[in-house]
C-alpha positions in Angstrom: -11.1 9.0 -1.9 -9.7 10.0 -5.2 -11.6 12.8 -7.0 -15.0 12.3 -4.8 -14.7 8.6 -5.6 -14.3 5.8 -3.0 -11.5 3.8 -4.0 -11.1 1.7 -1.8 -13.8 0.5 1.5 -13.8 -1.8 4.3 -10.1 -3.3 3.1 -8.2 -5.5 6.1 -5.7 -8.0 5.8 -2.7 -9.5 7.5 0.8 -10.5 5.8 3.1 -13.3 7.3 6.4 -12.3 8.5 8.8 -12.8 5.3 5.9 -13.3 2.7 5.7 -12.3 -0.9 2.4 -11.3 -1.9 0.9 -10.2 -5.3 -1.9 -7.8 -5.7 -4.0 -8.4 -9.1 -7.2 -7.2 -10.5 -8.7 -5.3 -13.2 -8.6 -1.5 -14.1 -9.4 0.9 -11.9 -10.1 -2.1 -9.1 -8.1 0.0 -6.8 -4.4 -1.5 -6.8 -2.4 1.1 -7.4 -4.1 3.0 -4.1 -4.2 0.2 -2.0 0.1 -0.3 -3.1 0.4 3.5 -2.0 -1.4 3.3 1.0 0.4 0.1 2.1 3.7 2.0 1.7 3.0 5.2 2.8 3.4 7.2 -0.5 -0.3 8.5 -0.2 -1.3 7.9 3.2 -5.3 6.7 3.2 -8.1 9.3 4.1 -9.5 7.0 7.0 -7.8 4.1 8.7 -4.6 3.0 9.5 -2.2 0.9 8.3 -0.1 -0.9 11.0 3.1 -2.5 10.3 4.4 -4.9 13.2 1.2 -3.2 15.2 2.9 0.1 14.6 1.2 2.7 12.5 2.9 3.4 9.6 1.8 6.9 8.5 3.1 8.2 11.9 6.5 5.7 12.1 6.9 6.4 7.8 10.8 7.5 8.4 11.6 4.3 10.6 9.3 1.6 8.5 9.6 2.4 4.9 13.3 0.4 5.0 11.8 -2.6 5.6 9.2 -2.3 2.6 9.9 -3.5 -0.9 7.8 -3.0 -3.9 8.6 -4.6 -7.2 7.1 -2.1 -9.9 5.1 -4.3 -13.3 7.2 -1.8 -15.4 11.1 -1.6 -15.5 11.4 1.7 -14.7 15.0 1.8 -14.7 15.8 0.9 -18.3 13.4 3.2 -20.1 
């Protein structure tokens, strides 16, 4: 929930061990919460995201060294 408004409902997926994935879709679909939520920056309001069957919200210190995030930006050289 971002200002009153659902983001996000109902979202479950698995990943493959050692698997690239891409997350696309238009503006305001969601993305960028889903991305946060998936790496613990801003932990969802209801559910639980499990990395390895371990929850990452309550694990964050341990897990987030085995997350990567490629940004769309270069946020380096700006």
């Amino acid at each position: 929930v971002d200002g009153g408004k659902q983001i996000l409902k109902d979202v479950s997926f698995g990943v493959p061990e050692k698997s690239l994935i891409a997350v696309i879709g238009p503006s305001g679909s969601g993305k960028s919460t889903l991305l946060k939520a998936l790496t613990g920056y801003r932990p969802a309001n209801q559910g639980d995201v499990l990395y390895d069957n371990r929850n990452l919200y309550k694990q964050f210190a341990e897990l987030r060294q085995r997350i990567g995030l490629v940004p769309q930006d270069d946020i380096l050289h700006k």
